[in-house]
C-alpha positions in Angstrom: 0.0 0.0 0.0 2.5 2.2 0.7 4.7 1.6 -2.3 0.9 2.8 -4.2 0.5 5.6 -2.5 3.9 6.7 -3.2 3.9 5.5 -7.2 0.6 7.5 -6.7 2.2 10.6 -5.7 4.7 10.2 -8.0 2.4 10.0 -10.8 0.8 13.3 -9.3 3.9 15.2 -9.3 5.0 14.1 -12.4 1.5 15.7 -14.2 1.8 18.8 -12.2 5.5 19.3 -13.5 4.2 18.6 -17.1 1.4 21.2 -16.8 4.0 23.9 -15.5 5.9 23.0 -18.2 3.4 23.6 -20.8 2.2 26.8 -19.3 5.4 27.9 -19.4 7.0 26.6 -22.8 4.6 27.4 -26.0 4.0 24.2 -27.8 6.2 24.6 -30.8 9.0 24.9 -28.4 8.2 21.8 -26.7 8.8 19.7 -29.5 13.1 20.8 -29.2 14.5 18.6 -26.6 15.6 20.9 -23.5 14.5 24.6 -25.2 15.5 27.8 -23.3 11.9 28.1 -23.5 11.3 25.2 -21.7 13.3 24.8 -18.5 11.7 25.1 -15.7 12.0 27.7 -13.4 14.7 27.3 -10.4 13.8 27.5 -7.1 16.3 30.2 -6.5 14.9 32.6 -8.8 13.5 35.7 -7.8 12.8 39.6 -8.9 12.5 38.3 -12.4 12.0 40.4 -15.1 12.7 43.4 -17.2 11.3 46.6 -16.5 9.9 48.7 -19.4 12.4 51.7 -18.7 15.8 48.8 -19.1 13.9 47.7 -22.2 14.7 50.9 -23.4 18.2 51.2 -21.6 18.8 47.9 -23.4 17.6 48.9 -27.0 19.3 52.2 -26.9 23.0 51.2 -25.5 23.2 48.4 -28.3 21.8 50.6 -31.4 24.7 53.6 -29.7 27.3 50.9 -29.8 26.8 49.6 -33.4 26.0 53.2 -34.8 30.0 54.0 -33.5 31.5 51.1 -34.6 35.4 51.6 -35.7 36.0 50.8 -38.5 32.7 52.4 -39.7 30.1 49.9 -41.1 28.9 49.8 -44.9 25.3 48.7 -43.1 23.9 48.3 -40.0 20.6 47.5 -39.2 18.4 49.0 -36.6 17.6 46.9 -33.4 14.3 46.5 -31.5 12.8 44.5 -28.8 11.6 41.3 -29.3 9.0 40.0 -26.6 8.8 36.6 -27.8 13.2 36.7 -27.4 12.8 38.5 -24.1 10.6 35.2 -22.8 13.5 32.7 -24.0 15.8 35.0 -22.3 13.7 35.2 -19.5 13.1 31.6 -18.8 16.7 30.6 -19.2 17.6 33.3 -16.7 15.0 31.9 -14.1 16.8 28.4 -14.6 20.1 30.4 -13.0 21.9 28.4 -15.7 25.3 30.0 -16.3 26.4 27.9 -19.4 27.2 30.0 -23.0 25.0 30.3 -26.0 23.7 33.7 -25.1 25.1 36.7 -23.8 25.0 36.4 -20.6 26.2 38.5 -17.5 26.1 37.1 -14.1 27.4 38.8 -10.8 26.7 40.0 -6.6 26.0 43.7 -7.7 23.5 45.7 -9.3 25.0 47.7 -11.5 22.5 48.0 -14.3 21.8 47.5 -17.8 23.6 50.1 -19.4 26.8 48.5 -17.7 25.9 45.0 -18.1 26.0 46.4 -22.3 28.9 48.1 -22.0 30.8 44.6 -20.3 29.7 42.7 -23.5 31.1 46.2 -25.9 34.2 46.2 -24.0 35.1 43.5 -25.4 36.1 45.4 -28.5 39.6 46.0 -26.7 40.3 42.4 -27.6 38.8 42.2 -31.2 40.5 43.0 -34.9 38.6 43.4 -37.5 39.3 40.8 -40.0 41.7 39.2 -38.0 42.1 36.0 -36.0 40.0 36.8 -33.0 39.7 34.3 -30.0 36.0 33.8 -30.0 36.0 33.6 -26.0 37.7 37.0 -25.7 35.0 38.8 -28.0 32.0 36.8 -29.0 29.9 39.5 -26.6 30.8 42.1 -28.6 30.7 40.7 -32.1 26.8 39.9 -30.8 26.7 43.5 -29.8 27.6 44.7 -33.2 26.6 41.9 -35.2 24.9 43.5 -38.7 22.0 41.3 -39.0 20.7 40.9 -35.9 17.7 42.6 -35.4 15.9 41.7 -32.7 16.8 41.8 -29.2 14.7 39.9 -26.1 16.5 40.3 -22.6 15.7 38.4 -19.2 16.9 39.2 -15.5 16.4 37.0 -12.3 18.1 36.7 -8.9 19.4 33.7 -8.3 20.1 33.3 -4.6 22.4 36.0 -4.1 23.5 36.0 -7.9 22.2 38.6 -10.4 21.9 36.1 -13.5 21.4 38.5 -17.1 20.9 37.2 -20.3 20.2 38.6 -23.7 19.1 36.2 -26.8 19.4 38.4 -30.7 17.3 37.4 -33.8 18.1 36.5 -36.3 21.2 34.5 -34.6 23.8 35.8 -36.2 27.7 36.1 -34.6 28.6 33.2 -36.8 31.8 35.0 -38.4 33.0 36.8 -35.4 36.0 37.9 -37.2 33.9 40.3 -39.6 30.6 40.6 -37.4 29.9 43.3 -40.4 31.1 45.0 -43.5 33.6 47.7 -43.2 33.8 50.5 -45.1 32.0 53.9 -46.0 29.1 54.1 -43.0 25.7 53.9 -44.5 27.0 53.5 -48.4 25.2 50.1 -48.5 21.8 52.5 -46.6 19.5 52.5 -49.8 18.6 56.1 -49.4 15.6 55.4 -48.0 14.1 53.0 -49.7 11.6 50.5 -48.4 10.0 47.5 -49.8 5.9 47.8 -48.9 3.7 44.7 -48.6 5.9 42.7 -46.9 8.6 42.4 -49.9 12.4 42.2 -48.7 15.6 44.1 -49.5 18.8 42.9 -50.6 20.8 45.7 -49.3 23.6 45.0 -51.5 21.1 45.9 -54.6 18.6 48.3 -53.0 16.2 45.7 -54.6 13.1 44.2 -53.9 11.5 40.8 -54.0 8.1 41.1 -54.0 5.9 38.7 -52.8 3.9 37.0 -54.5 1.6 36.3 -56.6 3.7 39.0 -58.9 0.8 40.9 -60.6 -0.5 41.8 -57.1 2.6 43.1 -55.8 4.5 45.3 -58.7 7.0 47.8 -59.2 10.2 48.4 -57.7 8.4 48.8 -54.4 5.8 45.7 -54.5 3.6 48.3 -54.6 -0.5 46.6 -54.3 -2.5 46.4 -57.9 -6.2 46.2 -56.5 -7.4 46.1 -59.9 -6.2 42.3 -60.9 -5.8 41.0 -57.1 -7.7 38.1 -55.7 -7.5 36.7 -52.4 -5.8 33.0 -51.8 -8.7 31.1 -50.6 -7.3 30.7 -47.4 -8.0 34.5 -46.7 -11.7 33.7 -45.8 -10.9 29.7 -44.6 -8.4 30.6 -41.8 -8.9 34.4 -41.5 -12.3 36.6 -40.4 -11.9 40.8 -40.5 -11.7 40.3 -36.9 -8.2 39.6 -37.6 -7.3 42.3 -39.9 -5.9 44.3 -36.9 -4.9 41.7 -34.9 -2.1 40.0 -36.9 0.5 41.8 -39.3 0.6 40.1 -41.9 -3.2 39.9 -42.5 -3.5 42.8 -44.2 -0.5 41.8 -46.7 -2.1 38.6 -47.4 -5.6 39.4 -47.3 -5.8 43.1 -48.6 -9.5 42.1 -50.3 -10.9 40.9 -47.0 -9.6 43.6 -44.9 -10.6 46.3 -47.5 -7.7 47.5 -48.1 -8.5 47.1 -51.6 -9.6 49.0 -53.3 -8.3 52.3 -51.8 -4.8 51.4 -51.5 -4.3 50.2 -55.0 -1.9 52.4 -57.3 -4.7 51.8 -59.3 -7.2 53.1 -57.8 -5.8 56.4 -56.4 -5.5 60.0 -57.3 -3.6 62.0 -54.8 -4.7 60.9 -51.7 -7.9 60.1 -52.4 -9.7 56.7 -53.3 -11.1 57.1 -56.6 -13.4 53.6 -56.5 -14.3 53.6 -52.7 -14.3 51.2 -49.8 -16.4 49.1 -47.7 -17.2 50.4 -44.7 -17.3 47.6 -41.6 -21.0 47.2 -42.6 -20.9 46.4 -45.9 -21.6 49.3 -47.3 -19.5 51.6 -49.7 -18.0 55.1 -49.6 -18.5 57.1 -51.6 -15.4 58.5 -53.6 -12.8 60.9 -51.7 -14.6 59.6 -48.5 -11.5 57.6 -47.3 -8.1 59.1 -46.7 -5.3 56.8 -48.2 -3.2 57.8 -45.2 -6.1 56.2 -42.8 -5.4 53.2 -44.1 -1.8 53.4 -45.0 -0.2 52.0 -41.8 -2.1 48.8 -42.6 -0.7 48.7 -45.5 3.1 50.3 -46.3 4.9 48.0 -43.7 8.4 48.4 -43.2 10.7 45.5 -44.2 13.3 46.6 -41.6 14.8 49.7 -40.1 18.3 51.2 -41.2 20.2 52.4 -38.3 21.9 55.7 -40.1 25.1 56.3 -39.0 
């Protein structure tokens, strides 16, 4: 009996572990043995988290650092938080693991964000451009300044009396950390402005776009929206309602018919800023010409590929 009750309890424990887990860890990390999504919390953590104001601390000491980087960089990109990065930061630092494969910071004192940056930047005393660098020595700062990183997600916990940081990038770049970017005249390979709309992608080393498709939707050298010959993918009304025009990005991309963005976005269908066809109005019912502003509806629609850090 007593070997049941304890199999029993066992058992119990066991299904409370699993449910934490899954609370915790989003299903499409669970299927990646051991994810920094997905180890449980220590017992030692505490004060976890990252307040807004080091969000910003955080952002704004790396995007400093790479705008000043010596030798000068043909292109950096911009960096911005990443929330779903900052919870795989987070959950690895409430493990208190102390291992590598992120850049991590771990020490008795509080000495801030901004310093905790500037530990993984000093790192540059060490590096050469080019060179033969000891990965060890600088792979915090190659991270730092890493061109194509974009993203950044940060995570803080106390473990016991240790403050444990860690900060994960996307995309993961910091694979050549002996040229972590190009050198050469800042901002030559910045295309001037340019952006791709409608969720087309730059080659920065063109200034080129690569529209999405299908191509008669998306045209010009901006994948610019043709209203007049597009047609939604069926899937638009089997997966999608208007509902979630404004709740996921890339609806209106996708969908621009069921989110009526067409017809009043179209290069077709636009003189100045006015719509020369109309809308549909949430009820069905259409506007009448000049009724609709394009810019109303323009942050739908002209979507930023990336952001160019301008040196």
């Amino acid at each position: 009996m007593r070997k049941t009750a304890k199999g029993a309890l066992s058992a119990i424990a066991s299904a409370d572990q699993r449910q934490k887990r899954a609370l915790r860890c989003p299903a499409k990390y669970q299927v990646i043995p051991n994810h920094s999504a997905c180890l449980e919390k220590s017992s030692m953590a505490s004060n976890s988290g990252v307040i807004d104001a080091d969000k910003t601390t955080i952002v704004d000491s790396h995007n400093s650092y790479r705008a000043g980087v010596v030798p000068t960089a043909v292109l950096m990109y911009k960096m911005y938080w990443d929330d779903e990065i900052a919870m795989i930061a987070q959950n690895y630092a409430d493990a208190c693991r102390f291992s590598v494969g992120q850049n991590l910071a771990a020490g008795d004192y509080d000495v801030g964000w901004g310093n905790i940056v500037k530990l993984w930047y000093d790192e540059v005393k060490d590096f050469t451009m080019n060179g033969t660098n000891n990965f060890g020595r600088v792979g915090h700062y190659t991270q730092v300044v890493s061109a194509n990183s974009i993203l950044i997600g940060c995570g803080f916990a106390l473990c016991g009396t240790t403050r444990n940081y860690v900060c994960n990038y996307g995309p993961a770049g910091n694979m050549d950390y002996n040229n972590p970017y190009l050198a050469g005249t800042a901002c030559s390979g910045y295309c001037t402005g340019k952006v791709c709309l409608n969720g087309g992608t730059m080659d920065p080393s063109t200034c080129s776009c690569s529209c999405k498709t299908p191509a008669t939707t998306y045209v010009g050298d901006t994948c610019q929206l043709n209203c007049s010959i597009h047609a939604d993918n069926p899937g638009c009304t089997t997966f999608y309602s208007p509902s979630h025009c404004d709740q996921y990005v890339n609806v209106p991309e996708d969908c621009p018919a069921l989110c009526n963005v067409c017809p009043c976005a179209g290069i077709d269908n636009i003189i100045g800023d006015a719509c020369i066809l109309g809308s549909l109005d949430n009820g069905g019912n259409r506007l009448e010409p000049f009724q609709q502003s394009l810019f109303q509806i323009s942050a739908l629609l002209y979507l930023f590929t990336v952001g160019f850090l301008q040196i």
